[in-house]
N, C-alpha and C positions, 0 to 999 in steps of 0.2 A: 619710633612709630613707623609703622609698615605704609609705605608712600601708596599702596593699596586698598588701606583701609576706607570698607564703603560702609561709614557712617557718620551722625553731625558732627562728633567731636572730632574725629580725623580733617571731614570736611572745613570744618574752622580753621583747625590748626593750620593746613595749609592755605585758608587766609592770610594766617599771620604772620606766615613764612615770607608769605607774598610782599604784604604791605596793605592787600586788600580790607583787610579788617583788623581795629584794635582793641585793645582790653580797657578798662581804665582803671584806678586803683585807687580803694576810697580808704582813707586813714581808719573807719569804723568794719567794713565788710570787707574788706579787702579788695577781691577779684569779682567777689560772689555777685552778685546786681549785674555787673556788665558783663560776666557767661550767662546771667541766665537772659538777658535779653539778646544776647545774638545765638542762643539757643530756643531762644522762646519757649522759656519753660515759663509761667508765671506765679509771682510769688503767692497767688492766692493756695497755691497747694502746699505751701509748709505744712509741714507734721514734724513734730520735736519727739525727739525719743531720748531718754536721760541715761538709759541701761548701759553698760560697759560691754557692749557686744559689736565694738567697731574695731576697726584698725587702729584709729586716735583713740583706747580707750583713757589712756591717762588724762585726758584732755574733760571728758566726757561726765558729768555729774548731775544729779534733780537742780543743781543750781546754776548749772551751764551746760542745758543737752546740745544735741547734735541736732540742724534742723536738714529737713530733707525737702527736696522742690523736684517735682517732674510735669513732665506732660506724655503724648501717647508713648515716647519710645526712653525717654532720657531720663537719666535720676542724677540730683547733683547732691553732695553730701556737705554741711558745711557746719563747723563748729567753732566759737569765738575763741580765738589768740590761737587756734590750734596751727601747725604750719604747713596743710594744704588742703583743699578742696580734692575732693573724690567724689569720678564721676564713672555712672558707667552707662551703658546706651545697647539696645537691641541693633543689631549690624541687618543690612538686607538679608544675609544667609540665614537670619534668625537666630544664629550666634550670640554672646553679648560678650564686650568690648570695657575693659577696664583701661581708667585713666587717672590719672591727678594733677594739679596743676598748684607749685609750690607760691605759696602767697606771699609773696617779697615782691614789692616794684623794682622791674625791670625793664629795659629802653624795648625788650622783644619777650615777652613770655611765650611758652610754648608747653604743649599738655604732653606727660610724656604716660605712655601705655606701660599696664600694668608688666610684669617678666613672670608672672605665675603665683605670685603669694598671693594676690586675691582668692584664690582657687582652695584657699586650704578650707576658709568656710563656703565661699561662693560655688562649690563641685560636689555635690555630697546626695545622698537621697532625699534630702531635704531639697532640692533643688531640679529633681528627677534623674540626677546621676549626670548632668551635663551642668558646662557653667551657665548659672543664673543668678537671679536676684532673691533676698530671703528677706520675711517680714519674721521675724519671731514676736511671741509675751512669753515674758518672763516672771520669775518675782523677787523682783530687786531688794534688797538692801538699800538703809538711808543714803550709800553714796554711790549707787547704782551701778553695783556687784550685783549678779543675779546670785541666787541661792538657788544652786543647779542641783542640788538633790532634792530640789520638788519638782524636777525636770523643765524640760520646755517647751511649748506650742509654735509647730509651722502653721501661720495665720493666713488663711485665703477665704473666698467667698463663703467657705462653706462649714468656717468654725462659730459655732454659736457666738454670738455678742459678749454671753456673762464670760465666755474664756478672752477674750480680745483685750491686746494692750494693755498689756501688762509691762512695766519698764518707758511705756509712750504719756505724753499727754495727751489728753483730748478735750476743743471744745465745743463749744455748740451745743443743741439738745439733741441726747441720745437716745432716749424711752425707757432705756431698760439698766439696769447695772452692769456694770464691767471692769474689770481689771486695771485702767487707766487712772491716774492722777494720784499713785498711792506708791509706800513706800514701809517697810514693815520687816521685822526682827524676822529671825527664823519661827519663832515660836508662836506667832499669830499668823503662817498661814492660812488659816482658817479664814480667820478675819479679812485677809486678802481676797480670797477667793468670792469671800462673800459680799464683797465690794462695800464694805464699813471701814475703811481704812481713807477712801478716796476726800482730798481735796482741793481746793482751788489751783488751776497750776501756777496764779501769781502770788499763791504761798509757797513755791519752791524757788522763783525764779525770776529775774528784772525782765519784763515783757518789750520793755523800751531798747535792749540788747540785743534784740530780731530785729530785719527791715519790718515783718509783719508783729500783732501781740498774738494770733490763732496758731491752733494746731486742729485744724480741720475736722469735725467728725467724716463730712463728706469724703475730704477729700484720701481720708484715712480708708473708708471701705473700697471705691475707687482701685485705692492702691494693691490694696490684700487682692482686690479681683486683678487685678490688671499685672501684678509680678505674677502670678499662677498663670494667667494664659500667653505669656513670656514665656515662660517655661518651658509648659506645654508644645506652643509652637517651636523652641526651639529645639525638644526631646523631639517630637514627628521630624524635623527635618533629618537635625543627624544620625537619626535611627535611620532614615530613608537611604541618605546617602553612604550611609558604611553599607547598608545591606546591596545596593544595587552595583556600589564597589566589588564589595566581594563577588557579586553573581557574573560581572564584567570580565575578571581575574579570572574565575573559574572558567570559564568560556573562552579564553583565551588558551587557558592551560589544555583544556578536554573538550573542548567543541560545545554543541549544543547541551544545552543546561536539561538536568535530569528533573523529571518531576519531583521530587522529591527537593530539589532545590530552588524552583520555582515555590512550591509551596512552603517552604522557610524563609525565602526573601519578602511572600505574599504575606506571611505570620506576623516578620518582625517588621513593615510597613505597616500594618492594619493595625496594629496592637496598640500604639501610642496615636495613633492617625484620629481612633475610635477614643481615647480618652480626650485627645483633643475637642472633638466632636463633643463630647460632655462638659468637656470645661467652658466651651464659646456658648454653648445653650446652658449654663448654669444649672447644671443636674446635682439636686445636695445642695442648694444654696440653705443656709441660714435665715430664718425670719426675723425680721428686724424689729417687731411690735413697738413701730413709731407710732407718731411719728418724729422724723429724727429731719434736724435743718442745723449746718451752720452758719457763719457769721463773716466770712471771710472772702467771700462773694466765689469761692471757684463752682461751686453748685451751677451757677450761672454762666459761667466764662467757660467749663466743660461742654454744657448742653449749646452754646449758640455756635461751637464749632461742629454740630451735627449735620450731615445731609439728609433733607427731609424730602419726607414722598409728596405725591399729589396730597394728601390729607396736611401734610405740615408736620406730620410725626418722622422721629429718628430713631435711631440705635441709641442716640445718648441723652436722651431722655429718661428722667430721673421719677421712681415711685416714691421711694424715701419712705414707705407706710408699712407694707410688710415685706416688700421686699428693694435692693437698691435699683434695678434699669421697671424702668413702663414694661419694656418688653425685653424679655427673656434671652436673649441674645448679644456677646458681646460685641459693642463695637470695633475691636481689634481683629474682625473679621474682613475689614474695609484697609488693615492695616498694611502698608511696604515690606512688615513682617512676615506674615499671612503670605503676600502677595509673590514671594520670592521661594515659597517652599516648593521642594521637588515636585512635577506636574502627577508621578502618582500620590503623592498623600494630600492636594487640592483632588483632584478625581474622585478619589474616595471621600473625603470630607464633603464634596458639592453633592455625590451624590446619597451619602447618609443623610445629610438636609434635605434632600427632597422625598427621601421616606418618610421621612421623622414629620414634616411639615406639612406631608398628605396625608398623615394618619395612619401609616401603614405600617410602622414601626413596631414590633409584637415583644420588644424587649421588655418595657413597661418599667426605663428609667426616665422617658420622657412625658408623664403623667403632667408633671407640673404646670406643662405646656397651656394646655388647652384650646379647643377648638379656635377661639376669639385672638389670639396669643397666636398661633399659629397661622392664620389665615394673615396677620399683619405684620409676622417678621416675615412670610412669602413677598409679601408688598416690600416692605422696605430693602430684604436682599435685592429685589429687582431694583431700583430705582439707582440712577448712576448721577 
């Protein structure tokens, strides 16, 4: 691990290097419980996903999925007898940061960073062509083999409900049909898709074999929004900085920068800068036709970690009805992520919100907004 690395899992690790901080090792979870408490990721966001689309996939079954736990920046991966936890974490640079941490008790454990195989699914267009994080549905197989000749869905805010979770369980009330809690031959695709295949997920699987028995509806949409504007900010950054590199270079080499070069370093900043800008204001989200609540309390333990305005409203503030935030705006706006991208594509992103938020925006992807929507994510960006 790069004694560099500025993020929580690095940060730990050199706790433990230290003597600062220790692990503890439970005969049932292993490691898991005591990273995610000195990560403070909390167990209310498990989401189990049974599909064979992991690294542990031999491990990985409808009768022993893989459960996952994050909070704003961190995802930890963890699947029973399997022999390690995988974790990855968005880095200040907006980068993300692959780790694992082998589950055997020892007198010093230590996480050690990926060497690039993560990359072979985590780098791909699926991902905006930079490493990131991936939610797929698929449509598995009884032993959760997807059957990839009925291809498969990258899941974010903005894929309808009836396609979502496919390979995942989900519980909670959802409102609407969807792809989750089902398992099904090649030859009833059909029936998959049309979500008559789904059951209980404690007909697959001992619920007492998790710290928690949920697999979060909440905390499942959450997720899909919150890997996409990961992404997102991480494509604006290193878009940012390869183009101003090069424009640096060139100007070294040749003196002052040609128009013409200026307006391709301006192209390949703006480009990704502006889908960002769609992705933080949810342009394309999905309706949710709840309403949709789960059971597992993170609904609650998300929104009280909110910064609220004079009114007592936040960014993570929850609709749940037809669509998932109150207000149209992601919270990872507030984020260390966010906060560390190159100062032009913040520039450009502050000041595309204040068109879009005064009404002056003539592109007419921000319709969804609304006058009343607009006027309150103005308030709440302000409030510090």
């Amino acid at each position: 691990m790069a004694a560099a690395s500025d993020d929580p899992v690095a940060a730990l690790d050199r706790r433990l290097a230290s003597g600062a901080a220790e692990l503890r090792f439970d005969p049932k979870w292993g490691y898991l419980t005591s990273v995610l408490e000195e990560l403070e990721v909390p167990l209310s966001s498990q989401v189990l996903v049974f599909s064979k689309t992991s690294a542990q996939f031999q491990w990985i079954t409808p009768r022993n999925p893989r459960a996952i736990y994050f909070n704003d920046q961190t995802y930890v991966g963890w699947v029973p007898n399997a022999p390690v936890l995988e974790i990855s974490t968005a880095t200040a640079g907006g980068e993300v940061a692959f780790y694992t941490l082998r589950q055997r008790p020892v007198a010093k454990p230590r996480f050690v960073a990926d060497n690039g195989s993560c990359l072979q699914c985590h780098e791909s267009f699926r991902t905006l062509g930079v490493p990131g994080h991936l939610t797929r549905s698929v449509f598995p197989a009884a032993d959760g083999l997807p059957h990839f000749g009925h291809g498969t869905l990258n899941v974010d805010h903005s894929t309808p409900i009836a396609n979502r979770w496919g390979g995942w369980f989900v519980t909670g009330r959802v409102g609407a049909r969807h792809r989750g809690n089902a398992v099904g031959p090649e030859d009833r695709f059909d029936a998959f898709v049309a979500g008559s295949l789904a059951r209980a997920p404690a007909g697959f699987f001992n619920p007492e074999r998790y710290p928690t028995p949920f697999s979060d509806v909440v905390a499942h949409l959450v997720l899909a929004h919150q890997t996409r504007v990961h992404n997102s900010i991480a494509k604006a950054g290193h878009e940012a900085r390869a183009a101003l590199a090069y424009q640096e270079q060139m100007e070294r080499i040749f003196g002052e920068s040609s128009e013409s070069l200026v307006a391709s370093v301006r192209r390949r900043i703006e480009g990704p800068s502006e889908q960002l800008v769609r992705d933080l204001l949810l342009v394309g989200e999905a309706r949710l036709d709840g309403p949709v609540s789960g059971l597992s309390g993170f609904a609650e333990e998300f929104q009280a970690r909110g910064v609220r305005d004079s009114r007592g409203h936040s960014l993570r503030e929850l609709d749940l009805g037809s669509r998932l935030f109150r207000y149209p705006c992601s919270f990872l706006i507030r984020s260390a992520e966010y906060a560390s991208l190159p100062e032009r594509v913040r520039d450009y992103v502050e000041s595309r919100l204040v068109e879009i938020l005064a009404g002056t925006d003539n592109s007419g992807a921000f319709e969804h907004l609304g006058v009343a929507n607009r006027s309150a994510i103005r308030e709440l960006l302000a409030t510090r």
